[in-house]
Each structure stands twice: as structure tokens, then as C-alpha cells.
N, C-alpha and C positions, 0 to 999 in steps of 0.2 A: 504493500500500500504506500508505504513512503516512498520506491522508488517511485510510484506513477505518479504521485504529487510534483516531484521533483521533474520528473519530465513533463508534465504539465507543464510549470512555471518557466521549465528552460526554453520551451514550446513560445508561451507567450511575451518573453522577452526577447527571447531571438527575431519573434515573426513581427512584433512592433504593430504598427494599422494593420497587418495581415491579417496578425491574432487576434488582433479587435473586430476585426471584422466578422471572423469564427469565433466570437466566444459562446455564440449558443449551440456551436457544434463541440466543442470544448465541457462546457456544463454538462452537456448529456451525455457527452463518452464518461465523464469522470461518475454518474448517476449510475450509468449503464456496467462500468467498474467495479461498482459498489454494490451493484446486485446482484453479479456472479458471485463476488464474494459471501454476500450473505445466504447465496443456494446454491454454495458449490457443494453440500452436504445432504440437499434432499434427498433421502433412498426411494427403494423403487415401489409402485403402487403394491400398497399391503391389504387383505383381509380385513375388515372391518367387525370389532368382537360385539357388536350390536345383543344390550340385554336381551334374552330369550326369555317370553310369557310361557303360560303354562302350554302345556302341547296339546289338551286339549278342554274344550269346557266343557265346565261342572252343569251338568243338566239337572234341575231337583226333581224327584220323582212325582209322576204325574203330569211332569211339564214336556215343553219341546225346545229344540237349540234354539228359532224362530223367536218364541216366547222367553226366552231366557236371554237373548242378546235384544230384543225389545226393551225389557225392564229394565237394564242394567244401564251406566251414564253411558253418554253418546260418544264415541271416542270422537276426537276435533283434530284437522288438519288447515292448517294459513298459510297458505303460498301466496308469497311475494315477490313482485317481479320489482325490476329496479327501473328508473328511469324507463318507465311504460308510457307513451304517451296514450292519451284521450283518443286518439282515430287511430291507434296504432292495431285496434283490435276491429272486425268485421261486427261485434256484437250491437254496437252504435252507427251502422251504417258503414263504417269504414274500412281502415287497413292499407296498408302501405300498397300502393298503388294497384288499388281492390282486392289484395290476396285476404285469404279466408282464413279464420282461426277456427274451425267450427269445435274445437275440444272446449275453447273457453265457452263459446257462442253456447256449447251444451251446457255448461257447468251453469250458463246463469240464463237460461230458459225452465232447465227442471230445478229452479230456486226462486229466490227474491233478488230484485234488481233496484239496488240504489241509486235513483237517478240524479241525486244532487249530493255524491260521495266525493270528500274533500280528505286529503293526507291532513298529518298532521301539524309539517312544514314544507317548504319547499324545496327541502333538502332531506338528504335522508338519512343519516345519524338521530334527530331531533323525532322524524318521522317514528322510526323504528320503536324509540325509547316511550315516549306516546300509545303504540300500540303494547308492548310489553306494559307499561305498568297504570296505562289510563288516566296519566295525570299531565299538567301542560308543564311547560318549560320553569313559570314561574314559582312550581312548586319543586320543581326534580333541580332544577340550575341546568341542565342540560342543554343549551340553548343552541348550539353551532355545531358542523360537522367537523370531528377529528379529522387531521392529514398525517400522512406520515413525514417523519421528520425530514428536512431539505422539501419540502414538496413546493411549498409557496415562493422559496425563497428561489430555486431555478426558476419556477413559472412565472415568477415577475422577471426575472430576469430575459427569459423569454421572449416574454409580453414588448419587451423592452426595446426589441430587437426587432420585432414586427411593422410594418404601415399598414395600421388598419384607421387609424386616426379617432380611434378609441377617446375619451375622455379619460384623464389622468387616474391612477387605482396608487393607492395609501398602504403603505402595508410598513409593521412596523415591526423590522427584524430585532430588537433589542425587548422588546416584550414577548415575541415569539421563545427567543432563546429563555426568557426567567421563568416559561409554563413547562409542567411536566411535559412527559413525552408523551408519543405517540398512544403507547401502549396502557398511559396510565390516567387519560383523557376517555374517560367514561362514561355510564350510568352508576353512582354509587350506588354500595354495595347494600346498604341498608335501604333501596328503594325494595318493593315487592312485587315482584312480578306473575305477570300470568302462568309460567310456568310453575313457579313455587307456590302459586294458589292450588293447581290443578294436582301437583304432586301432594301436598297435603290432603288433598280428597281422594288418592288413591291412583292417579296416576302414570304411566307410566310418561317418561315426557322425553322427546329426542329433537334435537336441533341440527339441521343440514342446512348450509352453507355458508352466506353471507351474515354479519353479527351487528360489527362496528360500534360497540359501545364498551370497548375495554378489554382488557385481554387479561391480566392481570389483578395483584390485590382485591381477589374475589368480585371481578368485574367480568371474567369470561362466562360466558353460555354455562357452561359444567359448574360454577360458580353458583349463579345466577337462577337456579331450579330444576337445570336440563339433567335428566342423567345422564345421557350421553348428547357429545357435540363432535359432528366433524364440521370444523370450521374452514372455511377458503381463507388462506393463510395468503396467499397474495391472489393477482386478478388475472392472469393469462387463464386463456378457455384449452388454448393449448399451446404448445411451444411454438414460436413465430414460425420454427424452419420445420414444421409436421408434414407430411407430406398432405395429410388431410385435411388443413387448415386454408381457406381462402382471408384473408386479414385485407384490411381498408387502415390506411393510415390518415391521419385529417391534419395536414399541413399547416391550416390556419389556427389548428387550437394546440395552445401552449401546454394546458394538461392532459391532451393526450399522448404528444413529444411526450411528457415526464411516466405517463404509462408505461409506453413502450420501453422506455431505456429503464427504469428502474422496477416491474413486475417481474415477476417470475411465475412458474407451476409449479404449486404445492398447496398441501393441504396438513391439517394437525387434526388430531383427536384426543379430545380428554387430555391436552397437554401444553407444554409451555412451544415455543418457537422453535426451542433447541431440538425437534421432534418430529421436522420436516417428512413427509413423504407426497410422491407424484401421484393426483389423483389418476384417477382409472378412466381417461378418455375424455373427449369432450365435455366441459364441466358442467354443464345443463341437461345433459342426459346421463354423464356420472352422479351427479346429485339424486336424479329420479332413480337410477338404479338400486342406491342405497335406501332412498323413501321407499322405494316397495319391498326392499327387506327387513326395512325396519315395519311395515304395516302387516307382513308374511309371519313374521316373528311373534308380535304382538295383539294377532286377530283376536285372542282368548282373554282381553285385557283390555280395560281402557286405556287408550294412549293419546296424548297429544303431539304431534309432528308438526314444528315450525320449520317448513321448508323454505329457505329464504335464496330465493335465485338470484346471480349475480345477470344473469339477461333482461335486458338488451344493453345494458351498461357500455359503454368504452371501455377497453380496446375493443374496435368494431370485428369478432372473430368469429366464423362460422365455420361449421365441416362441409364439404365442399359435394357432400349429397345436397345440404339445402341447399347451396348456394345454385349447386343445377335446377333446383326442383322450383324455385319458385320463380324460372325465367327471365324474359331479357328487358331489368330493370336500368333503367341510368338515373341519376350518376353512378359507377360502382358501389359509393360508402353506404348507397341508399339501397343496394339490392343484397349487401352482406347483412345489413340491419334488416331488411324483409325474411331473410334467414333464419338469422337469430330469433326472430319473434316467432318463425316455424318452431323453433325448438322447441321455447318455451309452452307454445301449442299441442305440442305432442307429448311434454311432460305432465300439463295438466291429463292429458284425454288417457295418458298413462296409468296414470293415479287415481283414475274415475272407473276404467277396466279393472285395476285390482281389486278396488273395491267390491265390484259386483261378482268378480270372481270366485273374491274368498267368501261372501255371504253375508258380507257386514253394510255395504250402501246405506241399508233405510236408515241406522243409526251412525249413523257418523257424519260431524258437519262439517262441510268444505267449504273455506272463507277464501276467495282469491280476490285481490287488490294489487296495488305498485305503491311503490314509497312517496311519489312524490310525479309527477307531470314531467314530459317528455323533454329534453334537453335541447338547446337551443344550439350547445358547442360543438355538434356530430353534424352541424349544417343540411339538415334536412326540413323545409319552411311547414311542411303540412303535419306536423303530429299531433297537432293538439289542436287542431282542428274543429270546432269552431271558435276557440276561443285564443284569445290572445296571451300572448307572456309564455314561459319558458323556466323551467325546472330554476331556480334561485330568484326568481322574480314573486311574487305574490298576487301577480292577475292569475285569471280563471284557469289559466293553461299552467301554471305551476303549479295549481293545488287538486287541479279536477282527477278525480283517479276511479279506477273503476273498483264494484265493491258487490260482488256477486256471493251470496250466501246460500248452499244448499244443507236439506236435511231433509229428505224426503218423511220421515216417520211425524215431520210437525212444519214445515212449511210448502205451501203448497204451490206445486210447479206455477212459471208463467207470474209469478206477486212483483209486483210493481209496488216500491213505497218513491214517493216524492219527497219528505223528510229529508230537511238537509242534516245531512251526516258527518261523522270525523274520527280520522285514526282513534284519536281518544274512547271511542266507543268499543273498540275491540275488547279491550281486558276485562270489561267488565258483562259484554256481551257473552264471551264465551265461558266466564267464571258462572253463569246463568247456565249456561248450559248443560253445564257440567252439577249444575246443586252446590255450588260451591259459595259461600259466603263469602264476603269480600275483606280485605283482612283489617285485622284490629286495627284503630288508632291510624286509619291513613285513609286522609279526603281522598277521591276520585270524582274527579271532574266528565269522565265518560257516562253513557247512560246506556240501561240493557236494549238493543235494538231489535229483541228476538218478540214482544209485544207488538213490535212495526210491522215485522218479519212474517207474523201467525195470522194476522187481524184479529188479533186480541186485545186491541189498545194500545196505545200509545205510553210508555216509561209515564211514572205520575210528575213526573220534574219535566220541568221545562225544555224545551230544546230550543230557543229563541234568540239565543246570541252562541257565537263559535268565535273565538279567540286563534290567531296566529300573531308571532313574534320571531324577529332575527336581528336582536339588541334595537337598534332604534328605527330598524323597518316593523312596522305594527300595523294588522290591520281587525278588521273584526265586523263580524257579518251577523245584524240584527235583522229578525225578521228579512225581508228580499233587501234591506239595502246592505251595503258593502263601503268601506271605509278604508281604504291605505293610506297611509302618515310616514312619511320619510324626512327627516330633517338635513340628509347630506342631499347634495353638494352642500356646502353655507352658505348657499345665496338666497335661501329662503326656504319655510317651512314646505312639503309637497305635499299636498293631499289630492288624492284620486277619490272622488264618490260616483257609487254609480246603484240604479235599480233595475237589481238582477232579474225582477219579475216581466220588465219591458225591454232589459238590456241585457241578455245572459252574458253579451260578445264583450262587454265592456270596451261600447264606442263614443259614451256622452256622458265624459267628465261632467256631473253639476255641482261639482264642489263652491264654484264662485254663486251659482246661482238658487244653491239651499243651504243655506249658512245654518239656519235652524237646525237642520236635521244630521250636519258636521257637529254642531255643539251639541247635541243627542250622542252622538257616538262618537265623540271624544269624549265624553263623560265616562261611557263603556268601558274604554281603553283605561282613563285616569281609573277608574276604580278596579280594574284588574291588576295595575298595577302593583296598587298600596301593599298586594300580600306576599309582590314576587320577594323571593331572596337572592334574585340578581344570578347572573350567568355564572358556574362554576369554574373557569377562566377565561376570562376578558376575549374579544377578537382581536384581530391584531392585522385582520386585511379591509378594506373599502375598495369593493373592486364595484366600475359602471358596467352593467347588463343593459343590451338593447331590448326592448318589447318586442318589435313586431321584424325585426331581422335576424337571422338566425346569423353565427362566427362568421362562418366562409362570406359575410356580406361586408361591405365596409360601412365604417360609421359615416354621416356626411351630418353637415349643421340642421339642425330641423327634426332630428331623429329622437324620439320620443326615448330615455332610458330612466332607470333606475338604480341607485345607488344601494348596493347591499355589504352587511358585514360578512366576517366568517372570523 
């Protein structure tokens, strides 16, 4: 490592304006150095000791398997997709350039269909931690998404090096270096989660793939309620140089540069880092391989399976079956992304065949959503379609996600709720499902949505205001209207109002022209705040996001953006 340093610096004093002119080539060899080294130790894909249920069930006399896995709690499975956009899927009319999802399209025809389902940030650490334990930012501190260490600080450097004529981004390398690390930038330990609910009522509980809220000091998955976790230890779907790998690089975004040169494949279980091994194949159908051994295993038992996909995420990587199968898309980045979202297609319809396999469907409930609305930095204009903004943004298109609940044995195929909804609603949704009481001494701001679900009524609390926050981006949606408040740039306060009931697209800012109904929901906001206990470490980036242009476009004067932290 010290000689590469050293040739490094002798590299850029020799080369003088040369070096300067490569130092983003420079940055990412040294990134890319650094991550061999960190996996030059992964071993080769190993067996997974997934707990074994009983082998087979206890029938009571007089009864039937049928009647005995009826009675018994419903075992629950949440797949999440990542950076899913809003049209990214055929079930809302859509799909990357008409292609068909029909596995999800099933999943939420023989269920309930949320049609005003909202993440819980617009990002997806904040998201995630929301659905785990039902509570908002202001009470967990959890507020921003963890990076791994050096990430911000190449990617501005990056940024830096780019002409896209971007508006200036803040980032503030000397608070960055005084916050923990990567690894220890989490959901604390003493929050309660839905898995430690459901395993205290007897569950069995597994966690496959993506986590992102800690890794350590009783912050990892295995920590955290799961009895078992095989975690995606870093984000390659498969090695760049697979031969069955078709990969899209996005030239214009700086954080996917930092993907590429510093990810690797591998994966952990029930273990610290130092514990590396190569998942078993493409990571969105290695994942499902392992959810139907774990649901194989555990048929004779209640189980909860958080299946947490890293697809459609960046690095844009496909196996080059889908990438033939779902034809002749352009640009490329956009026909590897139609791919990838095959995948994840075929994992749900995967999971929905075993089911009915092994005999357990009617009771088991399958919750599928995404963390957060479709990204705007993979340069693709239509994913979030019809609405505006973009995964870090807080209009419709960062937050809209899809929220499809099946359970055949109590809700009834084809259910439509309008009910606006939010991550927050999971934990406590499904700790309901399971009979599970909700734990001692810890508010929950989510509501049971399985009342909305049945047509049995509606939760007896309110659902009339939904809260989001990303430190001094706030917005908050009362009844149909919608409220964003941004105080950066400093040139003055921003507020975006808009009524979602005539305005789903949010095209008619009336902020200047109902001042009344701003100082209505900035009151919302001011008194949500009074209980926050503030972010659990500071941000330390202000980066400008465009609205209505995705990366690959340039900025020009005129161009509507947003200022967000992280």
C-alpha cells in the first residue's frame, strides 16, 4: 500500500497539469487499489447452515395439516426492491419501455393495492430503518444515509472535474473525518425492531441481502432480531469480467465511477467482515435461491423473511439471459436496467411458486414495496413517471413506491385502499399480523394497515398528516395538500405547496398564492419538531439535485433544483 501511495504522488508531481488533469483517473485507480485489497481474501461460495424447522407438522388429533396451518400465525415475507421506480413496474400501467412484470403484477392483483404508498425517505438507509422499527427519524436520530468511508470525498472530487454546470455542492471533509465510521453509523441498538417483535412471539426470522443500518456494536441484522443474516457485504451483482455479466457504466455520475472502482462480490453470514465469501451467482437470483431454502426449511414454523434486494440499484448489472430476453432497448444503461427489473420479477413470481408449492400461500403474507423512488443519476427521464423529482428529492417521484400486500386467508384479491400510506406503517402492520403486541415503552408512529387491507375499518388513529425529513429538507402531507421547506441555497426560505387531490404531478407551486394554508403546515412541521432528538450524526454534504432532469442532462439557468443534505 505505501509503495502505491508513493507512486501515486511521484505520478503526480512528475506529470504536473498532466496529473491534474487525470486526477479523477488517479482517485479511482487509488479507490479501485483499495478494494482489491480489502477482497483479496473473499473464499469461494459456501453452503448456507440456514436454521432447520421441524420436518414435519404436529397435526392435533381430529384435525387436518389444512386446518392446522390455518390456525396457526401467518408466517410474513417483505421484499424490497431498491431504487424501484413508480413506472418501473407494468402493474400501474407501465414498465421500462412497456416490458411486463407480470410476477409482481400477480402479487398485487391476488392482494391489496396501495395506491397512495409513500417510502419513508427518499433515501434508503432512513427508509429501511422506518420500516424495521415504525418510528420516524425524529425519534430513532437516524436521519441520512450511511456511505462508506472515502465515498463523498472522491465523489466530490469527481463532481469536480465534471461540466455539467451543476450548482455548487458543500461538503464538509473535516466533520466527515470527526463521525464514526462506516460500519458504526447505524440504527441503534436499543431501537426494537420488527424482527425482535416477531421472534419474541415465536418466530423464526431470516434476513437476505441488503441491511444498511450498521454492521456492528449490535447494529447488524443477526444483532438486531434476525436469527440468521446473509448480508451483501458489498454491491457487485457479479464480477465486472463474468463472462455472464452484461454491465452499463454511467459516465456522467460520479457515484457510480466510485461503485465501480471501489465494490466488490461478496457476501457475510452471521459474521463480522473479516468473513468474506463469493455469493453463489447473480445476486438477485442468489438471494431468491436462498429465500426458498430458507421458506423449504421453515414450512412447519412461523417464519418471517426480510428479503431485501439490492435490484435495480447501481452498478447497472445484468446476466446476459435478460439482457437478451427483454430486447432491443436504447440507450444500453436503459435496456440493462429493463433487465435487472426482469430479475427482480422473477424473484418475486419465484417466491409466490414456492409458496403454493409447499402448501402454505393462504397463510403467509407477502408485502412487496422499494425503499424509496426511482433515481434520477442512472439517466433514465421516465421512471417515475407520472410524477416529478427523483430518489433524494422529496417531490412525488422520490417518495411514490409501490406497496402491494397479499394474504389470501384475510384479504381479499383485487382490494384497492386509497389511504395515503408510509414505510412507517410496516412494523406495526405486520407485528398485527403476527398477534404480536407492540413493545413496551416505545411510541410508534406507524398505524396497523391490515383494517384498510380487510375492509374492516380503518386503524382508530388518525392517518391525516405523514411526516418526511433530510435535516433541513422537510416536508409533510396533510390531508391532499403537500408542503416542502428547504432553507439552502441562502438566498431564501423555498417552499413548494401543492394539492395532491387536483395536482398529483406537482405542476402548481401555490405557495405564494395560499399563504394561509403554508402557515397551517408549517405549524405541522414546527410541532413535529419540538420532540425530534436531532440527527444521530450531523451531514456533512449539501449537494443541488435537478427535478425534472435526470444526471446525463446538463444543468442550464432556469432549471428548477433542490438542495439536499446527507
Amino acid at each position: 500500500m505505501k509503495k502505491f501511495l508513493i507512486a501515486v504522488l511521484v505520478t503526480v508531481v512528475a506529470g504536473g497539469a498532466i496529473a491534474w488533469s487525470k486526477r479523477t483517473d488517479i482517485l479511482l485507480a487509488l479507490v479501485k487499489y483499495q478494494a482489491s485489497q480489502r477482497y483479496a481474501d473473499v473464499a469461494p461460495n459456501r453452503e448456507i447452515p440456514w436454521q432447520q424447522g421441524p420436518a414435519e407438522l404436529l397435526v392435533a388429533e381430529g384435525s387436518t395439516e389444512s386446518a392446522t396451518r390455518a390456525e396457526r400465525p401467518p408466517n410474513i415475507i417483505l421484499i424490497v426492491a431498491d431504487d424501484l421506480g413508480y413506472n418501473d413496474i407494468s402493474t400501474f400501467g407501465g414498465g421500462v419501455d412497456s416490458l411486463k412484470t407480470p410476477n409482481i403484477d400477480r402479487l398485487a392483483a391476488e392482494g391489496a393495492v396501495f395506491t397512495q404508498s409513500y417510502s419513508g425517505a427518499s433515501t434508503c438507509a432512513p427508509s429501511r430503518a422506518m420500516m424495521m422499527t415504525g418510528r420516524y427519524p425524529t425519534r430513532t436520530g437516524f436521519e441520512f444515509t450511511p456511505t462508506p468511508g472515502g465515498m463523498i470525498k472522491t465523489v466530490m472530487a469527481v463532481s469536480e472535474s465534471m461540466d455539467d454546470n451543476m450548482p455548487p455542492s458543500f461538503y464538509d471533509e473535516a466533520l466527515e473525518d470527526s463521525q464514526p465510521p462506516y460500519e458504526l453509523k447505524g440504527l441503534p441498538a436499543s431501537e426494537v425492531t420488527i424482527a425482535e417483535t416477531l421472534k419474541s412471539k415465536g418466530y423464526y426470522t431470516a434476513h437476505i441481502g441488503k441491511w444498511h443500518l450498521g454492521r456492528e456494536n449490535g447494529m447488524a441484522p443477526h444483532q438486531q432480531g434476525f436469527d440468521d443474516s446473509l448480508l451483501m457485504q458489498s454491491g457487485l451483482y457479479l464480477p465486472e469480467d463474468d463472462p455472464n455479466v452484461v454491465n452499463a457504466k454511467l459516465p456522467f455520475d460520479p457515484i457510480d465511477m466510485f461503485l465501480w472502482a471501489g465494490m466488490g462480490f461478496s457476501a457475510t453470514f452471521n459474521s463480522s467482515d473479516a468473513d468474506k465469501f463469493e455469493p453463489g451467482g447473480y445476486l438477485t437470483d442468489y438471494w431468491t435461491d436462498e429465500s426458498i431454502k430458507v421458506i423449504k426449511a421453515n414450512r412447519n414454523r412461523p417464519f418471517f423473511l426480510y428479503l431485501a434486494h439490492w435490484g435495480p440499484h447501481t452498478p447497472l448489472q445484468a446476466t446476459r439471459e435478460d439482457y437478451d430476453a427483454v430486447g432491443d432497448i436504447n440507450p444500453h444503461r436503459k435496456r440493462v436496467y429493463a433487465a435487472m427489473i426482469r430479475a427482480v420479477d422473477r424473484s418475486v413470481g419465484r417466491i409466490l411458486d414456492t409458496l403454493e408449492e409447499e402448501g402454505i400461500a393462504d397463510n403467509t403474507v407477502v408485502v412487496f414495496t422499494s425503499d424509496n423512488g426511482g433515481a434520477g443519476y442512472i439517466g433514465i427521464p421516465d421512471v417515475n413517471s407520472p410524477f416529478r423529482g427523483w430518489k433524494i428529492t422529496m417531490f412525488e417521484g422520490g417518495l411514490r413506491v409501490p406497496l402491494f400486500v397479499k394474504w389470501p386467508a384475510k384479504i381479499t384479491a383485487g382490494t384497492t385502499v386509497d389511504t395515503p400510506v408510509a414505510h412507517i406503517d410496516m412494523m406495526p402492520t405486520l407485528a398485527a399480523a403476527a398477534g404480536a403486541p407492540p413493545p413496551e415503552g416505545v411510541v410508534i408512529d406507524g398505524i396497523n394497515l391490515l383494517p384498510l387491507a380487510t375492509g374492516e375499518g380503518a386503524d382508530t388513529r388518525s392517518r391525516d398528516t405523514l411526516f418526511w425529513q433530510n435535516g433541513h429538507y422537510q416536508v409533510v402531507r396533510h390531508g391532499d395538500w403537500k408542503l416542502q421547506v428547504n432553507d439552502r441555497p441562502t438566498d431564501g426560505l423555498h417552499k413548494w405547496l401543492y394539492n395532491l387531490a387536483v395536482d398529483p404531478t406537482e405542476q402548481n407551486n401555490l405557495a405564494s398564492s395560499r399563504p394561509d394554508k403554508v402557515a397551517e403546515l408549517d405549524a405541522l412541521l414546527a410541532a413535529h419538531q419540538l420532540g425530534s432528538r436531532g440527527p444521530l450524526y450531523p451531514a456533512v454534504l449539501q449537494s443541488a439535485v435537478m427535478i425534472d432532469k435526470t444526471k446525463a442532462e446538463k444543468f442550464v439557468e432556469g432549471d428548477e433544483y433542490v438542495y439536499t443534505p446527507n
